[in-house]
C-alpha positions as CSV (number, residue, x, y, z in Angstrom):
1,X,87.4,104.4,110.8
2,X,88.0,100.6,111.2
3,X,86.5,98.7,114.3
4,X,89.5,97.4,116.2
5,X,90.0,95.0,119.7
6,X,93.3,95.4,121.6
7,X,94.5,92.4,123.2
8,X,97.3,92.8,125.9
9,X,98.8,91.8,129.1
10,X,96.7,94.3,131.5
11,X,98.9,94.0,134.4
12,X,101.8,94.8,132.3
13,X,100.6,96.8,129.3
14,X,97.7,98.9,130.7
15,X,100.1,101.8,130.3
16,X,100.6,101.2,126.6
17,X,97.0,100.0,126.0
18,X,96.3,103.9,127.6
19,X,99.2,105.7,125.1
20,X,97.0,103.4,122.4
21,X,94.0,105.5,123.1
22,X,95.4,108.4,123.3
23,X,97.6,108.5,120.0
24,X,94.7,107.5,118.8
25,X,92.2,110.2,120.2
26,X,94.4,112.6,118.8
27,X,94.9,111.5,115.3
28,X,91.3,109.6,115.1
29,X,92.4,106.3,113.4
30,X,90.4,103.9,114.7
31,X,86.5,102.9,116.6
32,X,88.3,101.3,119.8
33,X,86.0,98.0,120.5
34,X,88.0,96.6,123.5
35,X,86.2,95.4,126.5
36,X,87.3,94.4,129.5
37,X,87.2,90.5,129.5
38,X,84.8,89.2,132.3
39,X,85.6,85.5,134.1
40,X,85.5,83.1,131.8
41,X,84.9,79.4,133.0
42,X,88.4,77.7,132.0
43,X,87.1,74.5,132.3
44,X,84.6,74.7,129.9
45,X,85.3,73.3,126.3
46,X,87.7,75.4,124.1
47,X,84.8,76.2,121.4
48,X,82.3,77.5,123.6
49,X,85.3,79.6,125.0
50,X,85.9,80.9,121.4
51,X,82.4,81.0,120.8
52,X,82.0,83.7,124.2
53,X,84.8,86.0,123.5
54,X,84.1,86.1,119.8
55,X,80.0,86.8,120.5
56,X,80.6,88.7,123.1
57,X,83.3,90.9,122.9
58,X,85.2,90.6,119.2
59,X,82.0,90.1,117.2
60,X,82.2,94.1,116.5
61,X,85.8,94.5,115.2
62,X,87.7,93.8,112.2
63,X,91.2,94.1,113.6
64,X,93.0,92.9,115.8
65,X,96.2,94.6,117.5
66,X,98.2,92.5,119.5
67,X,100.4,94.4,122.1
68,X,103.1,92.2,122.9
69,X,105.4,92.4,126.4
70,X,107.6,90.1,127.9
71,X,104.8,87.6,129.4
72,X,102.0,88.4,127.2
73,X,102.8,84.5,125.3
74,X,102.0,83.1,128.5
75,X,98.8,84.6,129.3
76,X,95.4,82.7,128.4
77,X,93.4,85.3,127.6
78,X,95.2,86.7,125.4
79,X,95.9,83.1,123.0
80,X,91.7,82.9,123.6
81,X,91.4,86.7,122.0
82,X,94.0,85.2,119.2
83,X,92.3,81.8,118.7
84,X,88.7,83.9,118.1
85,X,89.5,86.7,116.4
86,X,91.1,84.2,113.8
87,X,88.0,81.8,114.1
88,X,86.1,82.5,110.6
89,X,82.6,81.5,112.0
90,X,79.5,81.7,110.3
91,X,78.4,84.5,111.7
92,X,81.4,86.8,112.4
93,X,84.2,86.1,109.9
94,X,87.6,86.3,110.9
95,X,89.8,89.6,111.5
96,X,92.9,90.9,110.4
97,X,96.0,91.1,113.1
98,X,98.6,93.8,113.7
99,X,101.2,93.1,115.8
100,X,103.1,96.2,117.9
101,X,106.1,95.2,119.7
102,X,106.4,96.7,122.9
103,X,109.2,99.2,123.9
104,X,111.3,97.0,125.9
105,X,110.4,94.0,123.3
106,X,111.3,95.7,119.9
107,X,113.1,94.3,117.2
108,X,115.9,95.1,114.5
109,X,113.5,93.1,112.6
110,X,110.4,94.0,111.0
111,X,107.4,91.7,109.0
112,X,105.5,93.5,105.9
113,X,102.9,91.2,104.2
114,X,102.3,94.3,102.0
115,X,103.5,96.3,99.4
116,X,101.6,99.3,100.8
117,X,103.1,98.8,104.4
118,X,106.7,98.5,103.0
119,X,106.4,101.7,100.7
120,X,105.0,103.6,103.5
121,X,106.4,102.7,106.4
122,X,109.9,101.2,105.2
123,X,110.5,102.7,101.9
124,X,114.3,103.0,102.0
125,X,114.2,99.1,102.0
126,X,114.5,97.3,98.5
127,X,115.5,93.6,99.3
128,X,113.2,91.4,101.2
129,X,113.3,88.0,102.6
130,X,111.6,85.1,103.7
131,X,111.8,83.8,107.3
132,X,111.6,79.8,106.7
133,X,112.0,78.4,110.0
134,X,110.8,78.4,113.9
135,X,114.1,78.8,115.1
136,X,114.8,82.5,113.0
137,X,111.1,83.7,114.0
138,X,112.0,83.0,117.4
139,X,115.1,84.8,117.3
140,X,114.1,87.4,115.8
141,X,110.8,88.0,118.0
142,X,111.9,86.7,121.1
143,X,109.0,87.3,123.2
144,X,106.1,86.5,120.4
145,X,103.2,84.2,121.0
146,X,103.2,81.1,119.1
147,X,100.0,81.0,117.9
148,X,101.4,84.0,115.7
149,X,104.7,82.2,114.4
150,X,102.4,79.4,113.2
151,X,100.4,81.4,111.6
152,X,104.0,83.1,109.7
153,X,105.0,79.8,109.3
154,X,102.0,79.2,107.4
155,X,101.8,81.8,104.9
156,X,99.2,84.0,103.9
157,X,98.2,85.2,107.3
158,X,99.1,89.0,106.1
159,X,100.1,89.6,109.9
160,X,102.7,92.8,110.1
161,X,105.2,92.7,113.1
162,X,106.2,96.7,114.1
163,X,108.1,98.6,116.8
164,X,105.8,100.7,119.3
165,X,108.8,103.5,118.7
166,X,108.1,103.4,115.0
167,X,104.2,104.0,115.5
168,X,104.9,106.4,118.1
169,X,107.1,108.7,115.2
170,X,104.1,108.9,112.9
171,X,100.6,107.6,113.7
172,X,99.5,107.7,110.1
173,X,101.8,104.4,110.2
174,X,99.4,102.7,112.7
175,X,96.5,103.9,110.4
176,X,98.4,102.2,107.7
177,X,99.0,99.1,109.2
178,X,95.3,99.1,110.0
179,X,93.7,99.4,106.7
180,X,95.9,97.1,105.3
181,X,94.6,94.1,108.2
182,X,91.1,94.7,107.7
183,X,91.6,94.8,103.7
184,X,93.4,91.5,103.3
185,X,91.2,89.8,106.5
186,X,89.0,87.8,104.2
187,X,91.5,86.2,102.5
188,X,94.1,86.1,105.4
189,X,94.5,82.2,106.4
190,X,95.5,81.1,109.7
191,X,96.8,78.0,111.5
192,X,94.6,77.3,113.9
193,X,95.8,73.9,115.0
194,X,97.8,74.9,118.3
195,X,95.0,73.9,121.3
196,X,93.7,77.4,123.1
197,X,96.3,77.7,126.3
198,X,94.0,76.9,129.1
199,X,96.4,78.5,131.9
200,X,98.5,80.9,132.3
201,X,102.5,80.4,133.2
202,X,104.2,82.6,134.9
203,X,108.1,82.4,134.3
204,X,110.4,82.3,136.8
């Protein structure tokens, strides 16, 4: 089973974060590495920052699966567990990201870097296309961290974008989508020139 860290919005997400565990205590796809994040110092520079979340609590896992709510762009913690899990130190290289839209967040819209993910999760799909712009990855994922459409922007991030609903009809599609992030990790590229969000915002 592949090492993976869950980042999420706890206030809002705990629930899903728990329905995580249990899919997956029940259909054993993954060694769970998440932590609960202790106080970090946010005044301290941004690469000892990266340097303490990725030492201390990513340095295990491979994967990265990104829960993503309504506020979870705005919260710091979660763009510092982003940031380091991209970070391809010298000691821990960098991991590979999975992206699962929450319920009440989902999207008509779907991202595939893979062959494998599109013949096993969206085989009835034969024409792809390429998003080229901000303005369509915003409008398609509304509520996504930016950090991740720069890294789309980019190219060659092999991030997938999916609905909670569609891992919640078959699990093996999580396992799927898991595999394929921890195969392509070490030659995933990422743009890693937004700054690290030092607060959070809470919208009105």
């Amino acid at each position: 089973m592949k090492r993976v860290f869950v980042s999420y919005h706890h206030k809002n997400e705990q629930w899903l974060k728990d329905d995580l565990l249990a899919l997956n205590s029940e259909a054993e796809i993954f060694f769970d590495c998440s932590v609960a994040v202790g106080d970090i110092d946010e005044n301290l520079e941004p690469q000892i920052i990266r340097q303490t979340i990725r030492r201390s609590y990513l340095s295990e896992s491979t994967v990265l699966i990104l829960i993503v709510g309504r506020e979870t762009q705005y919260r710091k913690h979660v763009d510092w567990e982003l940031y380091s899990s991209m970070y391809n130190g010298s000691k821990f290289g960098r991991s590979g990201v999975v992206v699962l839209l929450s319920p009440d967040c989902e999207s008509s819209y779907f991202t595939a870097p893979s062959k494998k993910i599109k013949d096993a999760l969206y085989p009835q799909y034969e024409n792809w296309m390429s998003v080229k712009s901000r303005e369509e990855y915003e409008s398609r994922y509304e509520f996504m961290p930016p950090r991740i459409i720069d890294c789309l922007l980019k190219g060659g991030s092999n991030i997938s974008i999916t609905n909670w609903s569609k891992i919640s009809e078959n699990p093996d599609y999580l396992r799927v989508l898991i595999d394929c992030a921890h195969d392509s990790r070490e030659v995933s590229t990422y743009d890693m020139s937004r700054e690290m969000r030092m607060r959070n915002y809470n919208p009105a």
